[in-house]
C-alpha positions in Angstrom: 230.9 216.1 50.2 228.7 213.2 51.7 225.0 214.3 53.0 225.2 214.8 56.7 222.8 212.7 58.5 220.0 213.8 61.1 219.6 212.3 64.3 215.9 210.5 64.1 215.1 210.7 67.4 215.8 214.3 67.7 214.0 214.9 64.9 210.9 213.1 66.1 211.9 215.3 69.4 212.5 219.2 68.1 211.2 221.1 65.6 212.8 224.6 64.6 210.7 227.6 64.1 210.3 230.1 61.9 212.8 232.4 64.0 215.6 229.7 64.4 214.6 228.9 67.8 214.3 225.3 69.2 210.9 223.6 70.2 209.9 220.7 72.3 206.6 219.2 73.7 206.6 219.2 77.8 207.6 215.9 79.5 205.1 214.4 81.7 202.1 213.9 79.8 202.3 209.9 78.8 200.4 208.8 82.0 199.3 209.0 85.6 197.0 211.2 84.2 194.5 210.6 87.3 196.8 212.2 89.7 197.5 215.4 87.6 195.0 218.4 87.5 192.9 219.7 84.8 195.2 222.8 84.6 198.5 220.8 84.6 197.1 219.0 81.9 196.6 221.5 79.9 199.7 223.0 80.5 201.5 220.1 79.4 199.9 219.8 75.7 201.2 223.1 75.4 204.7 223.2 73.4 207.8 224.9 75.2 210.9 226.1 73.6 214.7 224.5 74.0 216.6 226.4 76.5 219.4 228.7 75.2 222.1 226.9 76.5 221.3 223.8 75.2 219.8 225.3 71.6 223.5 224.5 69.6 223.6 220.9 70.8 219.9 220.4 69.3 220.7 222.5 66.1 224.1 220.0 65.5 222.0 216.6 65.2 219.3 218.4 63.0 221.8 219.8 60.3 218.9 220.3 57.7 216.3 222.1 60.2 215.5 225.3 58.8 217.8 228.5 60.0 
């Protein structure tokens, strides 16, 4: 069998934890950073995790993720 390949944006995109689960980085955060409180701002270099729904379609372009 041929090596499957992984989609390279998603993997610049999603990691997979140590649990299996799906994680991304926030959107919002690349400018208009004037406009945005302190405490949005922080909230948003927090990472967030993949929602369950959409955790599969993630997990099928990363085939080598771990889990």
């Amino acid at each position: 069998m041929p090596k499957m390949k992984t989609n390279r944006a998603a993997a610049k995109r999603f990691k997979i934890t140590g649990t299996g689960r799906v994680r991304r980085s926030k959107g919002g955060a690349s400018h208009f950073m004037g406009g945005k409180s302190p405490s949005r701002l922080r909230r948003l270099r927090k990472q967030d995790m993949v929602h369950k729904s959409m955790e599969e379609r993630v997990k099928l372009m990363l085939p080598y993720g771990t889990k």
